[in-house]
LOFIMI-896957 format. One record per atom (N, C-alpha, C, O): residue number from 1; residue in three letters; atom name; x, y, z. Coordinates in steps of 0.02 Angstrom, whole numbers, always signed. Each point is the difference from the previous one (the first is absolute). Layout:
seq:NUM, type:ALA, atom:CA, x:X, y:Y, z:Z
...
//
This chain:
seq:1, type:UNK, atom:N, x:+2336, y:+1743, z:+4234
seq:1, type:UNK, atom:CA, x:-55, y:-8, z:-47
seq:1, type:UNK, atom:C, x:-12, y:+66, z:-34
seq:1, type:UNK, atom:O, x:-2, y:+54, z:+31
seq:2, type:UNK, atom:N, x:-6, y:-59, z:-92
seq:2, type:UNK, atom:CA, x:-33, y:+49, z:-33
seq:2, type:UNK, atom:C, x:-64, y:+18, z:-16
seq:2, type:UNK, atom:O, x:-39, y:-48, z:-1
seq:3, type:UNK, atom:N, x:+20, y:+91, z:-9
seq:3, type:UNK, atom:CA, x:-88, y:-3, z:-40
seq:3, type:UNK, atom:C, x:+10, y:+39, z:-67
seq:3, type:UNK, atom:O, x:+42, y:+43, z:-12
seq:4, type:UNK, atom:N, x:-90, y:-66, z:-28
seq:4, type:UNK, atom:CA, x:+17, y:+35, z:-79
seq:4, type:UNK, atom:C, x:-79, y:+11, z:+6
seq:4, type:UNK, atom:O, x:-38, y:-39, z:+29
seq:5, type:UNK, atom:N, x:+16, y:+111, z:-68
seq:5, type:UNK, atom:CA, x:-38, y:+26, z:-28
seq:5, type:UNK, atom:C, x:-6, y:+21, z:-71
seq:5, type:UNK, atom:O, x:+41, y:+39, z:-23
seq:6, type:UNK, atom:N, x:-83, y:-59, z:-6
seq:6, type:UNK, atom:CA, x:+31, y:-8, z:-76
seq:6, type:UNK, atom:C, x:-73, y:+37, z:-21
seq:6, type:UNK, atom:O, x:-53, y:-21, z:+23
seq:7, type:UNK, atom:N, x:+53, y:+67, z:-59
seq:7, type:UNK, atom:CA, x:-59, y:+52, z:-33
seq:7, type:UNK, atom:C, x:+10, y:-19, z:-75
seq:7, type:UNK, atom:O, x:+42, y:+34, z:-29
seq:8, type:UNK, atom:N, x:-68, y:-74, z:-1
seq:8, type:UNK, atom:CA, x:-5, y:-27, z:-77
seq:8, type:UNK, atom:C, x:-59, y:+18, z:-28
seq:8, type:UNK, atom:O, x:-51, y:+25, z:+23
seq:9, type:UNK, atom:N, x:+66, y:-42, z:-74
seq:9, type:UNK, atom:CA, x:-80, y:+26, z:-60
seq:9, type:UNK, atom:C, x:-57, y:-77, z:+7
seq:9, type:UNK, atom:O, x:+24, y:-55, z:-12
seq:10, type:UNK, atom:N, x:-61, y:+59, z:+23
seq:10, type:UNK, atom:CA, x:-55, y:-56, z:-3
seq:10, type:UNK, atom:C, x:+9, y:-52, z:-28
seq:10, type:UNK, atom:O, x:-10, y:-47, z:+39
seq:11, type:UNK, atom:N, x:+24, y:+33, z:-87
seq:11, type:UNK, atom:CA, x:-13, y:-48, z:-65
seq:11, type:UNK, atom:C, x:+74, y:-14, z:+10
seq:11, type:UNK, atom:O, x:+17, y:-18, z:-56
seq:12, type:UNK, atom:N, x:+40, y:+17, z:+97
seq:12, type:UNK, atom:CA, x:+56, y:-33, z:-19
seq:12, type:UNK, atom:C, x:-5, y:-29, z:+89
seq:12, type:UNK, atom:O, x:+49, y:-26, z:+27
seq:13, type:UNK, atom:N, x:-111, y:+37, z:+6
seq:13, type:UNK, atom:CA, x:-3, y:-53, z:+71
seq:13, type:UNK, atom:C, x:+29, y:-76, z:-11
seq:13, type:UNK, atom:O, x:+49, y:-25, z:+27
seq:14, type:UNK, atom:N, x:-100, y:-9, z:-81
seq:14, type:UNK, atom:CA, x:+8, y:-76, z:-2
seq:14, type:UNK, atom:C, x:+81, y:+1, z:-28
seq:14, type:UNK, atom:O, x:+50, y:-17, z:+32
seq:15, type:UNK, atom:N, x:-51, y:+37, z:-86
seq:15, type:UNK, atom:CA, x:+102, y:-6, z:-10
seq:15, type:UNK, atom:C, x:+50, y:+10, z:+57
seq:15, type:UNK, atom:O, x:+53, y:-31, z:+8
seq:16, type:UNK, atom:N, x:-76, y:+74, z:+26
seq:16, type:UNK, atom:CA, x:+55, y:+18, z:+67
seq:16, type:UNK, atom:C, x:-28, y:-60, z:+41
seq:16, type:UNK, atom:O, x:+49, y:-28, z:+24
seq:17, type:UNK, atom:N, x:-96, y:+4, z:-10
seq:17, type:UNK, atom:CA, x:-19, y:-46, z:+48
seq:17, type:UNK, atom:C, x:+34, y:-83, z:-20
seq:17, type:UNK, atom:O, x:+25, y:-41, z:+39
seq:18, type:UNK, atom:N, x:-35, y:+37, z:-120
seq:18, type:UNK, atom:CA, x:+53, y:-68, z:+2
seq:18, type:UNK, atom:C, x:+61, y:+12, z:+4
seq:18, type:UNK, atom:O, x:+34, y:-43, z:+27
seq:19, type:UNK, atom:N, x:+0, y:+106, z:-54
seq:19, type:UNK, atom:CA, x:+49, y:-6, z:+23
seq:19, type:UNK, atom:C, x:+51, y:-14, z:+54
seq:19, type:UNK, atom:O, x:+59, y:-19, z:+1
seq:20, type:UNK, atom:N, x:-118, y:+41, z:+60
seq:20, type:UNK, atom:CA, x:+27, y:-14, z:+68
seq:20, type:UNK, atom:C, x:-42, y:-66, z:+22
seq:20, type:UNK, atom:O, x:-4, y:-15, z:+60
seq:21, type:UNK, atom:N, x:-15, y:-10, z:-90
seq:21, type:UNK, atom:CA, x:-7, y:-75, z:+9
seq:21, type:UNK, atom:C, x:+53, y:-30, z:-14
seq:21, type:UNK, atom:O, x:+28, y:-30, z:+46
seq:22, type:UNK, atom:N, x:-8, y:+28, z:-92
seq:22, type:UNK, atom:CA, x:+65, y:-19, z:-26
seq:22, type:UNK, atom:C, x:+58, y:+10, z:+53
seq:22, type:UNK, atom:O, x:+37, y:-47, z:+13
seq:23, type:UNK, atom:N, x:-32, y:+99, z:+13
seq:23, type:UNK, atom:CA, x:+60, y:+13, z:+67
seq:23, type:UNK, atom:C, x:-19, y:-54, z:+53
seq:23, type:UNK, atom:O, x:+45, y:-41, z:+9
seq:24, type:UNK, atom:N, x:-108, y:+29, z:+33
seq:24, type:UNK, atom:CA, x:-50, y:-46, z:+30
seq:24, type:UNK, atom:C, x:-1, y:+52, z:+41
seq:24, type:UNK, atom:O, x:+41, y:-9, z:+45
seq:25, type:UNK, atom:N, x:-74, y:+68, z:-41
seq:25, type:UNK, atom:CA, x:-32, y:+48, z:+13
seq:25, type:UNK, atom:C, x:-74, y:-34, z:+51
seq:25, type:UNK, atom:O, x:-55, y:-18, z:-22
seq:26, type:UNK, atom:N, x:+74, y:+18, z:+73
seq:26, type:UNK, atom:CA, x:-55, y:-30, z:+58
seq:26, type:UNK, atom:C, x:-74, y:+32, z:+13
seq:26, type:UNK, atom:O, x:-48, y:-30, z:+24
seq:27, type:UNK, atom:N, x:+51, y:+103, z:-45
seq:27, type:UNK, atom:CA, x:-57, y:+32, z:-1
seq:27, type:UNK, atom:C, x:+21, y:+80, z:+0
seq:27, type:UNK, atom:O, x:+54, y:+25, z:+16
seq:28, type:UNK, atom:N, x:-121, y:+11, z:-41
seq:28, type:UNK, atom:CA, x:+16, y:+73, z:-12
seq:28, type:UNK, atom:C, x:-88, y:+17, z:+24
seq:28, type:UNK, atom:O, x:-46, y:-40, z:+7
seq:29, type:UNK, atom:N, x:+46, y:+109, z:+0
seq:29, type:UNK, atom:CA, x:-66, y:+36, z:-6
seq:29, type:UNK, atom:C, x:-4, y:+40, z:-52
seq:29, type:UNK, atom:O, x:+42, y:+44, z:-8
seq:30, type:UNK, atom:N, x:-94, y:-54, z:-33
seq:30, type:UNK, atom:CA, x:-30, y:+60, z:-66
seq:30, type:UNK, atom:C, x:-54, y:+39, z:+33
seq:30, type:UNK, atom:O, x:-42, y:-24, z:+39
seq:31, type:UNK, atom:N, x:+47, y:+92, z:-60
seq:31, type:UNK, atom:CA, x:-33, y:+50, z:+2
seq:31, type:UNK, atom:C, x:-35, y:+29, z:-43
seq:31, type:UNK, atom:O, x:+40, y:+40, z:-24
seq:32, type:UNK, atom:N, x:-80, y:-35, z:+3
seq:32, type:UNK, atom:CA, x:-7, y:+72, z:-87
seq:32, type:UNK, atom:C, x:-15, y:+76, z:+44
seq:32, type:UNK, atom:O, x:-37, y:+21, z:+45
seq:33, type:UNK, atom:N, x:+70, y:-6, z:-72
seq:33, type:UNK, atom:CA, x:+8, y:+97, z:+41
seq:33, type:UNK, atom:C, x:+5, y:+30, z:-89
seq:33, type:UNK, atom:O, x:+8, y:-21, z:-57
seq:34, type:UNK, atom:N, x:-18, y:+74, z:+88
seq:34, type:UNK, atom:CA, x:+16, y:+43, z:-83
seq:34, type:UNK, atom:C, x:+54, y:+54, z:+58
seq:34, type:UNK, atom:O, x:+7, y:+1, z:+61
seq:35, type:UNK, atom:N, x:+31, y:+48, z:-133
seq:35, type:UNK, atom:CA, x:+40, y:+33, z:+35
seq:35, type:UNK, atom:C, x:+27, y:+34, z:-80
seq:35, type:UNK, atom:O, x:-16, y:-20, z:-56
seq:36, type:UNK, atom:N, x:+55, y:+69, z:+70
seq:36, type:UNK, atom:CA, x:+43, y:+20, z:-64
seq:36, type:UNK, atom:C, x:+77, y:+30, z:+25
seq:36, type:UNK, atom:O, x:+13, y:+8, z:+59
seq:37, type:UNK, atom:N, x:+18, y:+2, z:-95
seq:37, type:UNK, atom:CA, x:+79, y:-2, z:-5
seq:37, type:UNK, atom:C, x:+2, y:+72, z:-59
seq:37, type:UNK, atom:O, x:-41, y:+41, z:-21
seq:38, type:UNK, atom:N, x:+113, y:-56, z:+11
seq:38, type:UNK, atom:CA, x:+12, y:+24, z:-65
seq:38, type:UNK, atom:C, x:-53, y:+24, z:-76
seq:38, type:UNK, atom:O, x:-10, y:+53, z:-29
seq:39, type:UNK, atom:N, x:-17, y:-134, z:+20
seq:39, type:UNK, atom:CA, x:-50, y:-20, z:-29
seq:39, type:UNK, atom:C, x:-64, y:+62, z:-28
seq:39, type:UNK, atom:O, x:-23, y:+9, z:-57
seq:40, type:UNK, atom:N, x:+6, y:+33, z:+133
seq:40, type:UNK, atom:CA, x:-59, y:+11, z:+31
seq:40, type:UNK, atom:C, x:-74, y:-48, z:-49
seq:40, type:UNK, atom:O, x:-18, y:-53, z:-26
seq:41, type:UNK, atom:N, x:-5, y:+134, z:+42
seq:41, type:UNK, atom:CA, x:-82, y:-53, z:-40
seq:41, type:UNK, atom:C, x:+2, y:+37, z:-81
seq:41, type:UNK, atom:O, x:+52, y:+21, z:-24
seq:42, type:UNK, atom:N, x:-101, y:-20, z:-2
seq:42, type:UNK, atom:CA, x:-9, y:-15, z:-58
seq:42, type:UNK, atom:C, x:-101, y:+36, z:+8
seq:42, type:UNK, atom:O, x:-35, y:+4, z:+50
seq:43, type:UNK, atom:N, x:+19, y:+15, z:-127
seq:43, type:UNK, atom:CA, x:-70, y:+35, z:+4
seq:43, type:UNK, atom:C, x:-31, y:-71, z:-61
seq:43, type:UNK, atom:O, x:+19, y:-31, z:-49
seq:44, type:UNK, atom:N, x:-80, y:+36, z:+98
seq:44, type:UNK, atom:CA, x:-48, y:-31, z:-46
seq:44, type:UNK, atom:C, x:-58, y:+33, z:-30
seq:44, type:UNK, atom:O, x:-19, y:+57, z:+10
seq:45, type:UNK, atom:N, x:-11, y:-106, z:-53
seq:45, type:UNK, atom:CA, x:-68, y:+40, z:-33
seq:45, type:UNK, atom:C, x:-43, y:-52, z:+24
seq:45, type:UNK, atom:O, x:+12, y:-57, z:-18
seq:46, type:UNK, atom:N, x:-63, y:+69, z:+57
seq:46, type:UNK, atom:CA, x:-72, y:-40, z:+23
seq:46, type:UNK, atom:C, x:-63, y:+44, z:-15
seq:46, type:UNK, atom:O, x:-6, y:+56, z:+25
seq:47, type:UNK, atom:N, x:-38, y:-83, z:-64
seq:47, type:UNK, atom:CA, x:-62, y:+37, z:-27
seq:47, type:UNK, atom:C, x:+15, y:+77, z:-37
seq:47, type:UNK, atom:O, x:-41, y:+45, z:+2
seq:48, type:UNK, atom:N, x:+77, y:-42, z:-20
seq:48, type:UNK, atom:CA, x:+40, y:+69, z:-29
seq:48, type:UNK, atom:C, x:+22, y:+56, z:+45
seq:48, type:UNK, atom:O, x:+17, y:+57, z:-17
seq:49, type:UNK, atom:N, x:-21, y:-88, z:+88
seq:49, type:UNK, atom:CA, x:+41, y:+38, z:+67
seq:49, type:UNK, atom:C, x:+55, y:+2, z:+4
seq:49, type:UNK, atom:O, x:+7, y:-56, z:+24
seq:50, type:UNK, atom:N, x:+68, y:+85, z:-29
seq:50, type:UNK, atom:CA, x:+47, y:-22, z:-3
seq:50, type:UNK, atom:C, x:+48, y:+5, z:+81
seq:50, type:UNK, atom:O, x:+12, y:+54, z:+25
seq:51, type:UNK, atom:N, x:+9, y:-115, z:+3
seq:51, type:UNK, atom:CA, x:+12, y:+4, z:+66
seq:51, type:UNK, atom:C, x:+52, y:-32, z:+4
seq:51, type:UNK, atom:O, x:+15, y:-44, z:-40
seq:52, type:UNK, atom:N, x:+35, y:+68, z:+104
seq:52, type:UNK, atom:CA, x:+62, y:-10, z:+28
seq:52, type:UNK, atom:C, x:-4, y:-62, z:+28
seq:52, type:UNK, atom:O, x:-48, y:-7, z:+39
seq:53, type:UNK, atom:N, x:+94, y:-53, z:-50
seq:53, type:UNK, atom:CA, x:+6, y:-52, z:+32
seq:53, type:UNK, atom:C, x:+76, y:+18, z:+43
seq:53, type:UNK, atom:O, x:+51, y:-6, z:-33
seq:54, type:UNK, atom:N, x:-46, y:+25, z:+97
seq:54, type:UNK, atom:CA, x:+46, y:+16, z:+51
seq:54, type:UNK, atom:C, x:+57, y:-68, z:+2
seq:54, type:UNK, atom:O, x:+57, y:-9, z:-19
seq:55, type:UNK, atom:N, x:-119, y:-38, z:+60
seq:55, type:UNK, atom:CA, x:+26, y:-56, z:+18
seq:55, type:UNK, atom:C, x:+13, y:-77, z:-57
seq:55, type:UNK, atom:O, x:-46, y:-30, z:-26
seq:56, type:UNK, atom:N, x:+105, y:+16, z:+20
seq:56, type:UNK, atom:CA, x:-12, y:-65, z:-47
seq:56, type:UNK, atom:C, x:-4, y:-54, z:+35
seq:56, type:UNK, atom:O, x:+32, y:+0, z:+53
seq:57, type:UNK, atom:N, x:-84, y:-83, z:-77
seq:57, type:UNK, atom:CA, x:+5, y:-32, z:+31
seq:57, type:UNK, atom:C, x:+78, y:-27, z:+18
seq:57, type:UNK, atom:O, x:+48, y:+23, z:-31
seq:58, type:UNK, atom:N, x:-36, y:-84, z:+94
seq:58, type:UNK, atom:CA, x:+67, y:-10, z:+27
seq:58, type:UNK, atom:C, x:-23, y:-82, z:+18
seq:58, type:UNK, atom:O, x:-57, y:-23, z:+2
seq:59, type:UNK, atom:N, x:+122, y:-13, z:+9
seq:59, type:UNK, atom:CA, x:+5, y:-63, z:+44
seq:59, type:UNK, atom:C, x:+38, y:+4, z:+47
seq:59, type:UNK, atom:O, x:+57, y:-3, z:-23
seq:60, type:UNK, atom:N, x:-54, y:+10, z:+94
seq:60, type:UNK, atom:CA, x:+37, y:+21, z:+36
seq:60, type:UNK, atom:C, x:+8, y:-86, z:+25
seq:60, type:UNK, atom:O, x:-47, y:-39, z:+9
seq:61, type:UNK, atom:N, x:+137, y:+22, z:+2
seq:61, type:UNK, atom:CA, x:+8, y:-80, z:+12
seq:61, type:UNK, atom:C, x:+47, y:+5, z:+69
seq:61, type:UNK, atom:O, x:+60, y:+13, z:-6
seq:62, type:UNK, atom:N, x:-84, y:-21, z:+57
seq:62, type:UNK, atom:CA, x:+54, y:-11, z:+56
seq:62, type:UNK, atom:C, x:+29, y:-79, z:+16
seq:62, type:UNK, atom:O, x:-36, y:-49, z:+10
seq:63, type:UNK, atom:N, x:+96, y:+50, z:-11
seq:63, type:UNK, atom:CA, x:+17, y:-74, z:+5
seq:63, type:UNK, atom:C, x:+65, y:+37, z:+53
seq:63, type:UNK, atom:O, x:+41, y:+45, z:-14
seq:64, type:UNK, atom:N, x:-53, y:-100, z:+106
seq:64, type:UNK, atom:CA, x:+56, y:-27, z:+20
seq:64, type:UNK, atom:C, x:+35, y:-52, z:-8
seq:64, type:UNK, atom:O, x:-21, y:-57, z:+7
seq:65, type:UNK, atom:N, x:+97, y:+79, z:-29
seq:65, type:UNK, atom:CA, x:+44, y:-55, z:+10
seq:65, type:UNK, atom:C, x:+74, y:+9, z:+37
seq:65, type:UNK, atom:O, x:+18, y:+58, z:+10
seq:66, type:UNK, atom:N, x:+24, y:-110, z:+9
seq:66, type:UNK, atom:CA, x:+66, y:+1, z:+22
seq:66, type:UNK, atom:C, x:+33, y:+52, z:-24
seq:66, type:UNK, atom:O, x:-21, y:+28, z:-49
seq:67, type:UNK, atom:N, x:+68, y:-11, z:+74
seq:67, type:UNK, atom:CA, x:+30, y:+51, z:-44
seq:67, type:UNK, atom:C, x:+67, y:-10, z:-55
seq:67, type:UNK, atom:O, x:+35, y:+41, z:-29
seq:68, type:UNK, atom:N, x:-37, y:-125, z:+31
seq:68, type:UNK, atom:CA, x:+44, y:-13, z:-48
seq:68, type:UNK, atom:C, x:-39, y:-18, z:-47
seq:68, type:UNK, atom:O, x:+27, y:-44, z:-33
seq:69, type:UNK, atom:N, x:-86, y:+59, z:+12
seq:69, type:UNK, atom:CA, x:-33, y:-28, z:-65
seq:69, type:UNK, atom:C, x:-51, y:+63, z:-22
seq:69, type:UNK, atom:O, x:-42, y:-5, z:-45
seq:70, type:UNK, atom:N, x:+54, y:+73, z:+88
seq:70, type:UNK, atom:CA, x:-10, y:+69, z:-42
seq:70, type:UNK, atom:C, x:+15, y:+14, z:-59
seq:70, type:UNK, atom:O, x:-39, y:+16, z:-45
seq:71, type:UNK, atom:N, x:+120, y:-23, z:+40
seq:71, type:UNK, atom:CA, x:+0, y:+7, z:-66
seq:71, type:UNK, atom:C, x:-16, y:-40, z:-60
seq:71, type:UNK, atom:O, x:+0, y:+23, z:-57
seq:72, type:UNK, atom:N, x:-13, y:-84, z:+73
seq:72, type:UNK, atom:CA, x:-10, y:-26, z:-61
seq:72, type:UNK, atom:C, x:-89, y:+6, z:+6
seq:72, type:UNK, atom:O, x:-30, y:+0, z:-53
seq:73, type:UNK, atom:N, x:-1, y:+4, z:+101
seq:73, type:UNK, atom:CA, x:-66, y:+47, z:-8
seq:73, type:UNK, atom:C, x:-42, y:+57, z:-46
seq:73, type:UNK, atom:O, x:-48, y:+1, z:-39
seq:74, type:UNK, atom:N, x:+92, y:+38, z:+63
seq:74, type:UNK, atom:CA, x:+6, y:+89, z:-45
seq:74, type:UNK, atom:C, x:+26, y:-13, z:-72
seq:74, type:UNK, atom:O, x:-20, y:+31, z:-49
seq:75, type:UNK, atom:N, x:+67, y:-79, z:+47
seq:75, type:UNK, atom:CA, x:+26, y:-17, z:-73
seq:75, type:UNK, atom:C, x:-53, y:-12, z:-48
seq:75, type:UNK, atom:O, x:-16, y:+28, z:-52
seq:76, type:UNK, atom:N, x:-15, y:-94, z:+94
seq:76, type:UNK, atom:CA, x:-38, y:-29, z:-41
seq:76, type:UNK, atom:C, x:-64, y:+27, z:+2
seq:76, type:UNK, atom:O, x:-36, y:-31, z:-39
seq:77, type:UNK, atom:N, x:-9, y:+100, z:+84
seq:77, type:UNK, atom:CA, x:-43, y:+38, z:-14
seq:77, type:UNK, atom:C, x:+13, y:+30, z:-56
seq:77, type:UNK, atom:O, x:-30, y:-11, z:-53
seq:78, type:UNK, atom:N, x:+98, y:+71, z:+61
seq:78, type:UNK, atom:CA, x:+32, y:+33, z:-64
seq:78, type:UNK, atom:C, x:-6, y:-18, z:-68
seq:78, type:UNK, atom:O, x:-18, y:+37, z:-45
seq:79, type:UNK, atom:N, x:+38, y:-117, z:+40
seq:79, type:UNK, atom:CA, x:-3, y:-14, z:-72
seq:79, type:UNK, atom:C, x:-78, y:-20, z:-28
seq:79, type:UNK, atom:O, x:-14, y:+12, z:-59
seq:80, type:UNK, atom:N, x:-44, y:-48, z:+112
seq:80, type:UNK, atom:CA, x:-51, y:-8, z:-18
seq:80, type:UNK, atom:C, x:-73, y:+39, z:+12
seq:80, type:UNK, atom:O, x:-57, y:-23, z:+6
seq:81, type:UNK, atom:N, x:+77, y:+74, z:-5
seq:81, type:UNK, atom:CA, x:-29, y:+51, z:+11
seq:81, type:UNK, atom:C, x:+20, y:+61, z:-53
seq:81, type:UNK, atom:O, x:-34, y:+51, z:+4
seq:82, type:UNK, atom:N, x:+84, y:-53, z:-51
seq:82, type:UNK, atom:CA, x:+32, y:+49, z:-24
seq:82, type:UNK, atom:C, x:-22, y:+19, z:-72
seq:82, type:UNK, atom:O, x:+20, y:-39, z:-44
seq:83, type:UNK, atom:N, x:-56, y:+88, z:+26
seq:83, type:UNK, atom:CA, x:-26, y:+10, z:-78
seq:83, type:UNK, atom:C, x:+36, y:+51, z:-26
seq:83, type:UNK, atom:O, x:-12, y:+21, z:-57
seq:84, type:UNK, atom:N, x:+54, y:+3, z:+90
seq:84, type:UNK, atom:CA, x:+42, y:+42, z:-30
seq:84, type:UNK, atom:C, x:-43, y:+67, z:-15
seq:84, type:UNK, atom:O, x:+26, y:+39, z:-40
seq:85, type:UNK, atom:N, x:-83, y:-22, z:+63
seq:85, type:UNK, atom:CA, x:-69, y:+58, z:-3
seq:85, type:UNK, atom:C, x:+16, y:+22, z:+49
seq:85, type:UNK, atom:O, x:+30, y:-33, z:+43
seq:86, type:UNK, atom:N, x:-48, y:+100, z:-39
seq:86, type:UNK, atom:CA, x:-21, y:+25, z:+69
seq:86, type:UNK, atom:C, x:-34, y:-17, z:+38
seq:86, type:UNK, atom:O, x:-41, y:-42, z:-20
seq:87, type:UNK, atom:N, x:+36, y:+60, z:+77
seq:87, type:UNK, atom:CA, x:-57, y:-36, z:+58
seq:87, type:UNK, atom:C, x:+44, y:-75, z:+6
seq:87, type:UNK, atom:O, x:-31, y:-43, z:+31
seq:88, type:UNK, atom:N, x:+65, y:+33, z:-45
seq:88, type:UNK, atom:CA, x:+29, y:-101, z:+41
seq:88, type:UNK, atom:C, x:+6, y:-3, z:+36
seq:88, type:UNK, atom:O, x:+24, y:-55, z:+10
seq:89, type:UNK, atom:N, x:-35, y:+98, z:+62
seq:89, type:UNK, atom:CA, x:+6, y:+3, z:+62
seq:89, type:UNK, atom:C, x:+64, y:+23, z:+47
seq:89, type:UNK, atom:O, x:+50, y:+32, z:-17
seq:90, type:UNK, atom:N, x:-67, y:-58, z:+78
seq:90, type:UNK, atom:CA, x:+56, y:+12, z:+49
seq:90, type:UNK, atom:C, x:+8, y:-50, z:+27
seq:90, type:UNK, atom:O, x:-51, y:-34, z:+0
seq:91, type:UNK, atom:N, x:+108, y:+5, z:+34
seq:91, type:UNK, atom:CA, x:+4, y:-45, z:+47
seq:91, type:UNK, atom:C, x:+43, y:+27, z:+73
seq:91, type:UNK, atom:O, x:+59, y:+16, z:-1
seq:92, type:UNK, atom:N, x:-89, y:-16, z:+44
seq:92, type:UNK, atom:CA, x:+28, y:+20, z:+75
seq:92, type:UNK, atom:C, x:-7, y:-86, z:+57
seq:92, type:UNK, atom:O, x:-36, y:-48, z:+11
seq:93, type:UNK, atom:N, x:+132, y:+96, z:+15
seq:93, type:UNK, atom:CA, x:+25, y:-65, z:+26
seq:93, type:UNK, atom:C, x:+13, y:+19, z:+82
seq:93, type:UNK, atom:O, x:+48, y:+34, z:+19
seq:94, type:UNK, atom:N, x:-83, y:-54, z:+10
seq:94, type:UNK, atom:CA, x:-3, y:+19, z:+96
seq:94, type:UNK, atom:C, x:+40, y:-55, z:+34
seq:94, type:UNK, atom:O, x:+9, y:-57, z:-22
seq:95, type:UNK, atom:N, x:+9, y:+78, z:+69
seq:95, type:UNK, atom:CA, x:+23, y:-71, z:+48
seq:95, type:UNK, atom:C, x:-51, y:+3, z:+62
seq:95, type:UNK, atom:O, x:-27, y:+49, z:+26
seq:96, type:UNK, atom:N, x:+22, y:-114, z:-11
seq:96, type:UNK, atom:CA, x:-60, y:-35, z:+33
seq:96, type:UNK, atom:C, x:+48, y:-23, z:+74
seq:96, type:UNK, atom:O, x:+49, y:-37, z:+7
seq:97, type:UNK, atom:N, x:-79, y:+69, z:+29
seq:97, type:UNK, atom:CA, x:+35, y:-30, z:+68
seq:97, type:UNK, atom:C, x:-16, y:-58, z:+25
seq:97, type:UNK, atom:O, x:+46, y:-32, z:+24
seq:98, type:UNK, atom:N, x:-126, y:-1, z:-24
seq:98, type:UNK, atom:CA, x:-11, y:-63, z:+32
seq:98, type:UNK, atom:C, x:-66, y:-10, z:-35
seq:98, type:UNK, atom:O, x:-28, y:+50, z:-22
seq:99, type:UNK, atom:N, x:-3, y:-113, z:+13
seq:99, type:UNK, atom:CA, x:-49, y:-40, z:-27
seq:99, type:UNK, atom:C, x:-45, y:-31, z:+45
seq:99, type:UNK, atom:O, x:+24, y:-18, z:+54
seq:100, type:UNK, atom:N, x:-82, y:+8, z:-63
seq:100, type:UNK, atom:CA, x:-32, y:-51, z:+45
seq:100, type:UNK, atom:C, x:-41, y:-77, z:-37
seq:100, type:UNK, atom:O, x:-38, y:+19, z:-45
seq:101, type:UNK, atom:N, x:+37, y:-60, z:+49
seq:101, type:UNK, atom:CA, x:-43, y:-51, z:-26
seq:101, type:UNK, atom:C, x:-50, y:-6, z:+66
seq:101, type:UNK, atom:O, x:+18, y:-32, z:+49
seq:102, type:UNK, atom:N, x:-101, y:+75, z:-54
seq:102, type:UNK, atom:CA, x:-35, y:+14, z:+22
seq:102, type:UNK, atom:C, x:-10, y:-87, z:+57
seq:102, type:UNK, atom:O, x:+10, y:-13, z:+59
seq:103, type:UNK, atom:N, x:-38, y:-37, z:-132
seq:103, type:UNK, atom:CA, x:+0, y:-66, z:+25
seq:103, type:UNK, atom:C, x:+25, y:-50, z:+46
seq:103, type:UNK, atom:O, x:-31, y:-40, z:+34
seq:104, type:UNK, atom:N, x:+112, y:+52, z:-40
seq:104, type:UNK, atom:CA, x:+57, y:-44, z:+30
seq:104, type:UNK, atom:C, x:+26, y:+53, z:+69
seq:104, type:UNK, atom:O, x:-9, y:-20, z:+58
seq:105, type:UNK, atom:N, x:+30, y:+63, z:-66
seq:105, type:UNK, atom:CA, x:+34, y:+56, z:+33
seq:105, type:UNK, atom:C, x:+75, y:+0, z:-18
seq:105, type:UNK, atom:O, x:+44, y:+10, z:+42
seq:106, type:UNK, atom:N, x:-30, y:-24, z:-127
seq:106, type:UNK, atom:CA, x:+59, y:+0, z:-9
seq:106, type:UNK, atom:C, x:+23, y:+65, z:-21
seq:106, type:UNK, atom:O, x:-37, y:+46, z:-18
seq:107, type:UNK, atom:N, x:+97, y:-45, z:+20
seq:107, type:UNK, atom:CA, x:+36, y:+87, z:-9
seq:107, type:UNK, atom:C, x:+48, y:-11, z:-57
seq:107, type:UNK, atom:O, x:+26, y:-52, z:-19
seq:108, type:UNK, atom:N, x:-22, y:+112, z:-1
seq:108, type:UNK, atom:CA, x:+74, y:+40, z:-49
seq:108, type:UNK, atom:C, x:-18, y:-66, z:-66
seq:108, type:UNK, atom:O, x:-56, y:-25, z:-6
seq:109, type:UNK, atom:N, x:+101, y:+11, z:-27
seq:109, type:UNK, atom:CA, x:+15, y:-19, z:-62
seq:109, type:UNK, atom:C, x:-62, y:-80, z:-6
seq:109, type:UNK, atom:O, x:-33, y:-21, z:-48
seq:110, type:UNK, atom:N, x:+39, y:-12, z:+133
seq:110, type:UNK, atom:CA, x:-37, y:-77, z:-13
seq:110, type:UNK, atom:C, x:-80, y:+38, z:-15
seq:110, type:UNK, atom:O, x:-40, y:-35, z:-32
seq:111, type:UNK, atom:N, x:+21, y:+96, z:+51
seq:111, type:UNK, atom:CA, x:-65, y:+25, z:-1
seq:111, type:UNK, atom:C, x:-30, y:+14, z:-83
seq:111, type:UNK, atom:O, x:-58, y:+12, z:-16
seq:112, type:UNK, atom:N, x:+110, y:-18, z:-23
seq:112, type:UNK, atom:CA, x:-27, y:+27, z:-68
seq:112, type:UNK, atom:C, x:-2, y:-69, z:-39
seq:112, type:UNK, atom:O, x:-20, y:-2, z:-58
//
């Protein structure tokens, strides 16, 4: 099994999310974290104060799956997630030793 962590820009959540409907993507967890990269932050003007924004907002998406359907996972984050801008994120790919289905007490791949 794999796990994918996928750090995307906000506003392309719901696009990446049908997309992996479309695969039949069984379930994922969303996060909003802020964070910066490359990107970094950027200065604003509020009340004629002018201030450092460090952190940009983030969608952080963890989805386990088999490890024969990673790649077409990451593929299909890659392309629906992709604005060709800076900041489009990262995607990190771990291997998962064992699973639990809290409910049943089922393990490894029947657990996801």
């Amino acid at each position: 099994m794999k796990k994918i962590e996928a750090i995307i820009k906000p506003f392309k959540l719901d696009d990446v999310q049908k997309a992996l409907a479309e695969l039949d993507i069984k379930g994922m967890t969303v996060t909003e974290v802020k964070g910066f990269g490359r990107q970094k932050g950027h200065t604003e003007l509020y009340r004629g104060a002018e201030y450092v924004v460090d952190f940009l907002p983030k969608a952080k998406l963890e989805i386990v799956v088999a490890d024969d359907m990673a790649v077409n996972v990451v593929q299909t984050i890659m392309e629906s997630a992709k604005t060709d801008k800076i900041g489009d994120g990262k995607i990190f790919i771990t291997d998962i030793e064992d699973a639990v289905r809290i409910r049943t007490g089922e393990r490894g791949a029947e657990a996801l």
